[in-house]
C-alpha positions in Angstrom: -1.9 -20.0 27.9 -1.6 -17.2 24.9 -2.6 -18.4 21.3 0.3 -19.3 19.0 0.0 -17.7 15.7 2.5 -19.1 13.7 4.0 -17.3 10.7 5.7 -18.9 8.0 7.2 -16.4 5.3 8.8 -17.5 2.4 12.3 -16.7 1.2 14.9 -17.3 -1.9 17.3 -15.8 -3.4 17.1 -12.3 -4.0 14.0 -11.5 -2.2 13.0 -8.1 -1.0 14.6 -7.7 1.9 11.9 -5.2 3.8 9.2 -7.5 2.5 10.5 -10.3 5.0 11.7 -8.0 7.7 9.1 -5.3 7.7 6.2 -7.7 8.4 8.2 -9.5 11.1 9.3 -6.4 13.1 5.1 -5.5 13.0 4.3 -9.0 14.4 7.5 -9.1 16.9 6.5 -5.3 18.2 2.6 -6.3 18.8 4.1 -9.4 20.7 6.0 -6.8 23.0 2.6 -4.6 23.1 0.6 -7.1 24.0 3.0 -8.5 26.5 3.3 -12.0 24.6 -0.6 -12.5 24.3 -0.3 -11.9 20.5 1.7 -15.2 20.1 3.3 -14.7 16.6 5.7 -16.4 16.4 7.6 -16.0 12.7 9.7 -18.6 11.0 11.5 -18.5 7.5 11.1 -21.5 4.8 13.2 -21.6 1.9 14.5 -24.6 -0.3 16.4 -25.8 2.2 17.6 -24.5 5.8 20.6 -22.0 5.5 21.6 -18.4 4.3 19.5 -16.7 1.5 21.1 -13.8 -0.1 18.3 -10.4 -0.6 18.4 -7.8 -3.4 20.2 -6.0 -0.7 22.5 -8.1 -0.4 21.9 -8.5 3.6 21.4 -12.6 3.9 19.1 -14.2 6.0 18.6 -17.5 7.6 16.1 -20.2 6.7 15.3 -21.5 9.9 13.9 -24.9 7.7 12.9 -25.9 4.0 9.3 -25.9 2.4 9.1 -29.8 3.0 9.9 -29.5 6.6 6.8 -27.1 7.0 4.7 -28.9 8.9 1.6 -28.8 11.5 -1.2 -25.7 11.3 -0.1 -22.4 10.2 -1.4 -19.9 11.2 -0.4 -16.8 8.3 1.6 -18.2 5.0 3.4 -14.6 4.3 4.6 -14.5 0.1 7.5 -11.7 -0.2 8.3 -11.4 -4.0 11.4 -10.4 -6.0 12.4 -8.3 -9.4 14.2 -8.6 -12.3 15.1 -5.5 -14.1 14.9 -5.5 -18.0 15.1 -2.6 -20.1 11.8 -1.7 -20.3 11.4 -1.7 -16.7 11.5 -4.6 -13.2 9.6 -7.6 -14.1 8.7 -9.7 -11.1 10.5 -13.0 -10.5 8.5 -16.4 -10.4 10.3 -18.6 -8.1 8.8 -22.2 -9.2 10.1 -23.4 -6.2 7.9 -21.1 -3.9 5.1 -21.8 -6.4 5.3 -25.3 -6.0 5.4 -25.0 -2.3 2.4 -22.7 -2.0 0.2 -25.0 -3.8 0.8 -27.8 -1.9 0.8 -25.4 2.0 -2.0 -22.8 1.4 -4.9 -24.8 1.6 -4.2 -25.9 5.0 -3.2 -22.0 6.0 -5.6 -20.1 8.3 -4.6 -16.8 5.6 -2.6 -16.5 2.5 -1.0 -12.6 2.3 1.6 -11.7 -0.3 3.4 -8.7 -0.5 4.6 -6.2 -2.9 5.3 -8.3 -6.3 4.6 -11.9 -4.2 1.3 -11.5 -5.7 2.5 -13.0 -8.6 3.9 -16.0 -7.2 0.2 -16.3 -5.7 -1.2 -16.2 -9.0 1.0 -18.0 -10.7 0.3 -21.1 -7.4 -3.5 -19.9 -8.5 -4.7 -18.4 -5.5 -5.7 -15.5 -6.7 -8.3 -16.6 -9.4 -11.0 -15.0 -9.8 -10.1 -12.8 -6.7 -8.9 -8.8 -6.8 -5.8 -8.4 -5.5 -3.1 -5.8 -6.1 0.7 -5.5 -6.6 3.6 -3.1 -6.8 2.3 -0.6 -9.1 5.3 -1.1 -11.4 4.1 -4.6 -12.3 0.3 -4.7 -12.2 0.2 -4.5 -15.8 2.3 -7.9 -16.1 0.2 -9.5 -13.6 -2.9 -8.4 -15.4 -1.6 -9.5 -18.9 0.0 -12.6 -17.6 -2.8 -13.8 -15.6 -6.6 -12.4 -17.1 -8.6 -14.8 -14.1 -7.3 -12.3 -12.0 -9.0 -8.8 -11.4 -5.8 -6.7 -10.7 -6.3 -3.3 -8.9 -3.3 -1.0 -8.8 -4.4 1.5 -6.6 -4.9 0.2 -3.7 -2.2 -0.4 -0.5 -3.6 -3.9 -0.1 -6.6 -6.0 -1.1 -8.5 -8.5 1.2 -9.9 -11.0 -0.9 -11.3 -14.1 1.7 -8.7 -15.2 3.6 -5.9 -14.0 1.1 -4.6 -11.0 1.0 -2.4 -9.0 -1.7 0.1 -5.7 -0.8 1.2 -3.3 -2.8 5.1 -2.2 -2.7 7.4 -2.3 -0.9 7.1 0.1 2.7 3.1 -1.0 2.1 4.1 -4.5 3.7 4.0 -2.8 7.0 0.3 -1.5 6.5 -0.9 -5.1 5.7 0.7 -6.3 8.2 -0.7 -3.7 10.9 -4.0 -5.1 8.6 -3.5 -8.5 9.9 -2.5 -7.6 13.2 -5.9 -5.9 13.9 -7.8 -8.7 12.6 -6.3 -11.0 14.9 -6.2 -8.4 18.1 -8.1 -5.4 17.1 -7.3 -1.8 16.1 -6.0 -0.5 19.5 -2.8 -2.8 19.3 -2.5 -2.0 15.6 -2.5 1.6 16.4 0.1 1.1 19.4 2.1 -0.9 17.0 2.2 2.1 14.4 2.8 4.2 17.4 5.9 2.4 18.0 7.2 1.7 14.1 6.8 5.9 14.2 4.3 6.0 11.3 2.5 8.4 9.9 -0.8 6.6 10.1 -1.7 2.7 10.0 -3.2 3.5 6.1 -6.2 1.6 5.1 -6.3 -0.8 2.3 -8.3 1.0 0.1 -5.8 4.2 0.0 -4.1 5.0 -3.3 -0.2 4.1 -3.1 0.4 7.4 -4.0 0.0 11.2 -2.5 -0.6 13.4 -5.7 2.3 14.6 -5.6 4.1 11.3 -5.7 1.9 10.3 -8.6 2.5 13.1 -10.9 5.9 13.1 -12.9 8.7 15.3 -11.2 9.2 19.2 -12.7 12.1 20.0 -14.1 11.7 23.7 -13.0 12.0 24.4 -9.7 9.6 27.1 -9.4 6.8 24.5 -10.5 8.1 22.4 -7.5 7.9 25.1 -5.5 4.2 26.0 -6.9 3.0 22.5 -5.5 4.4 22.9 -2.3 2.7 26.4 -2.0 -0.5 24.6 -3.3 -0.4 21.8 -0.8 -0.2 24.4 1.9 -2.8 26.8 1.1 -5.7 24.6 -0.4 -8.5 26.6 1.0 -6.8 29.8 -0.9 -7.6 30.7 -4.0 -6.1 28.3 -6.6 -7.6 29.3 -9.7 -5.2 29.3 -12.6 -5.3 33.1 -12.7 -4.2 33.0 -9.5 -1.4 30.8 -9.7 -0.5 32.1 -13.0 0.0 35.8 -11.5 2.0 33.8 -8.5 4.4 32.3 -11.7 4.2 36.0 -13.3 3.4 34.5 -16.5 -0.1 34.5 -18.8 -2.6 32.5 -17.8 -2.0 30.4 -21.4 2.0 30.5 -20.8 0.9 29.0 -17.1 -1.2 26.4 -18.4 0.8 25.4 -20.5 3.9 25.0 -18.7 2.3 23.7 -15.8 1.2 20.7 -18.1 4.0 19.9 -19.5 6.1 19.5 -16.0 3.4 18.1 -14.0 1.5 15.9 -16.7 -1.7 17.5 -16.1 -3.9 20.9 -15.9 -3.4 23.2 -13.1 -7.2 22.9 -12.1 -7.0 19.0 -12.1 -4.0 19.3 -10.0 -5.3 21.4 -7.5 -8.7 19.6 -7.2 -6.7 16.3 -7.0 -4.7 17.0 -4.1 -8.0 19.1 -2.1 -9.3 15.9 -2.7 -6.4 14.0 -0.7 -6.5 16.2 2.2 -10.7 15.9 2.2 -9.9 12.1 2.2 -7.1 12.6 5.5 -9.7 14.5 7.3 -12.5 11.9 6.6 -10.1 9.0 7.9 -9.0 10.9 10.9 -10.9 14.0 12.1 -14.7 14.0 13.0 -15.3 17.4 11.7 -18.4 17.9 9.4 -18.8 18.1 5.9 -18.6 21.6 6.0 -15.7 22.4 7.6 -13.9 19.9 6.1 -15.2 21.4 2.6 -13.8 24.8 3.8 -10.6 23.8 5.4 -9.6 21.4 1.9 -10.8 24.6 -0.1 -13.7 22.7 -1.4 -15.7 25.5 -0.2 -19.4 23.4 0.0 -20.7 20.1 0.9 -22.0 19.7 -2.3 -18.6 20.4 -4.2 -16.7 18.1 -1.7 -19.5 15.4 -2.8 -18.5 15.6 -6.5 -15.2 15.7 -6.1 -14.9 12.7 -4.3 -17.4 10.8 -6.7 -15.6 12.3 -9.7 -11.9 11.3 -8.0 -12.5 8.2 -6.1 -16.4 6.8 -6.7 -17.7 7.3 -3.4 -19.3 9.7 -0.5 -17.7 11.6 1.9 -19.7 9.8 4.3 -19.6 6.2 3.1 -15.6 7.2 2.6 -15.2 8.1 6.3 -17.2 4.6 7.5 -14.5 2.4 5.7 -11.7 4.3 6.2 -12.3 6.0 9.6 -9.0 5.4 11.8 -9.7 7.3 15.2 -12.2 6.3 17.8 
């Protein structure tokens, strides 16, 4: 008879709606890969049993209330939900969830929250003295608001124990696919991905952004244009001169410009994102150091082992054990 592995995630008004559905569609698909031997079976609590409206508008059903949850659980899954305010979304603390999860997490095999459910964690004090991360739009409210708590914005999710935090929004599917491979292994994880048509199941430790992402958008075009060309030709010569003559303006005209539309220097920039694709290779390639030195335009071992110090704290070797995501 297969293992049930029952998931309870939370809901109320206003909730996220990908941060309910998005983990449930990973743990319906690896029932389906698995041929039912993965067990999940998902249920929705809320205050009480009935329709719950999402920031989408979309409503869902509670299929019972917090008090009727009941018997072992097997994953306790914390969605989270925004308020916007002038100066930006602030996440929502649902004292009703709160109450519930301090009363029902003890007795759950694993706690996991997604994007801004963190801070309903925190706030049901799970998550002291633990790291956990968030949507980076609000890590800096759950840092101020709860200092027990060592927040890390960076990452796409944070295993702390048996809880587990997720950073925003599309990011609940990698901890899911996370959660999934701890209970059946990385080969159903991966077919699960396979099926959900993703890029690649991400490991937690990734940044939430790409570099380009996580720079500030031009407002020239051609300096758009100038990071696509960079991203495809990182083992080319991207020295500022070189991209300056590319922009047919003065090296000092380039630099400058190229600062004030993409927030930093054009060597940083470039080093940054050879540093990203260094980072894809290690996770998915087994080429050597070299050639993955020369093909990110890093050019030696030893300059690929500075940079990723310099970027991210670590070796390209101790990088790649972590991280590594093909057999």
């Amino acid at each position: 008879m297969p293992t049930t592995r029952r998931v309870v995630i939370a809901v109320f008004t206003d909730v996220d709606l990908l941060d309910v559905t998005g983990p449930a569609e990973v743990f319906a698909l690896a029932n389906r890969e698995t041929g039912g031997r993965a067990g999940y079976r998902v249920q929705l609590a809320g205050r009480e049993p009935g329709t719950v409206t999402t920031s989408a508008g979309v409503r869902l059903v509670a299929d019972l209330s917090f008090a009727e949850v009941d018997g072992v659980v097997d994953t306790l899954l914390v969605p989270g939900a925004v308020d916007m305010r002038p100066g930006g979304p602030v996440a929502r603390i649902d004292r009703d969830v709160v109450a519930w999860l301090r009363t029902a997490a003890p007795s759950a095999r694993r706690v996991a929250s997604v994007c801004v459910g963190a801070h309903l964690l925190a706030a049901a004090g799970l998550l002291d003295g633990r790291t956990a991360t968030t949507h980076w739009s609000t890590a800096a409210q759950l840092a101020a608001d709860h200092p027990e708590v060592t927040v890390d914005p960076d990452p796409i999710f944070v295993r702390s124990g048996d809880v587990w935090t997720g950073a925003g929004i599309s990011a609940c599917m990698d901890l899911a696919l996370a959660l999934v491979a701890e209970d059946l292994g990385e080969e159903v994880a991966l077919a699960v991905a396979r099926q959900l048509v993703m890029y690649l199941k991400r490991q937690g430790g990734q940044s939430q952004f790409s570099v380009p992402l996580s720079r500030p958008p031009a407002s020239r075009r051609d300096i758009d244009e100038l990071r696509v060309f960079i991203a495809e030709n990182l083992d080319g010569d991207l020295s500022a001169a070189a991209l300056a003559e590319r922009m047919c303006l003065s090296e000092r005209h380039f630099a400058r410009v190229f600062r004030q539309e993409a927030g930093t220097t054009p060597a940083a920039y470039v080093e940054a994102a050879r540093v990203e694709a260094a980072r894809r290779l290690l996770e998915g390639t087994d080429q050597p150091l070299d050639r993955v030195a020369a093909a990110c335009g890093l050019g030696s071992v030893e300059t690929l082992h500075r940079a990723l110090r310099k970027q991210i704290g670590t070796t390209p070797a101790a990088y790649r054990r972590r991280f590594r995501t093909t057999a």
